[in-house]
LUMNU-806183 format. One record per residue (C-alpha): residue in three letters; y negated, x, z. Coordinates in pm, whole numbers, plus 50000, padded with zeros to 5 digits. Layout:
BEGIN
ALAYXZ;...
***
This chain:
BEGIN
UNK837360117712250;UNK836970150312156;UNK834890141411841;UNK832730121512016;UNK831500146512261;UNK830590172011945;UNK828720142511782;UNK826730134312118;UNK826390171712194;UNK825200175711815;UNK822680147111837;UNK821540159112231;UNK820900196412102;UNK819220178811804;UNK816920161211972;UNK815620186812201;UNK815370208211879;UNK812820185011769;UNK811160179912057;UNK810370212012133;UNK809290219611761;UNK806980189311834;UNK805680199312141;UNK804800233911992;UNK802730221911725;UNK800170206612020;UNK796710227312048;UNK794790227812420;UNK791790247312450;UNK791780267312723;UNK788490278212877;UNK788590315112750;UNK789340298612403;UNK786320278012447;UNK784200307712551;UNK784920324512242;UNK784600295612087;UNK780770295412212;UNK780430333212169;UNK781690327211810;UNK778550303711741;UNK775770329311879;UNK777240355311633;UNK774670368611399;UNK775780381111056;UNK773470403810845;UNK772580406110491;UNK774400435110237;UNK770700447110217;UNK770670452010591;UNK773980469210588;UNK772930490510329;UNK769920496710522;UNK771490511010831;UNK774380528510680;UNK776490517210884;UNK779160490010940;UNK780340470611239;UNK783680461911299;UNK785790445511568;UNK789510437211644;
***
């Protein structure tokens, strides 16, 4: 009886192991994800002849 009950607790912990490693691995876009999303695509990159230009380079974090 014993046994059994560490087997089915084994398989039950297990299974909600995967499940949750499953359920993890899902993507939903939020809206402020699909903002910068949006922002991302009206981003305008210059030249190394333009950065050279103005001296100066623009970075963000």
């Amino acid at each position: 009886m014993k046994k059994y009950l560490k087997r089915a607790g084994a398989a039950l912990l297990g299974l909600t192991l995967a499940i949750t490693a499953l359920a993890g691995c899902g993507t939903k876009q939020t809206a402020n994800e699909t903002q910068n999303a949006s922002s991302a695509e009206k981003t305008v990159y210059r030249t190394v002849d333009e950065i050279k230009e103005s001296g100066t380079i623009n970075t963000t974090i």
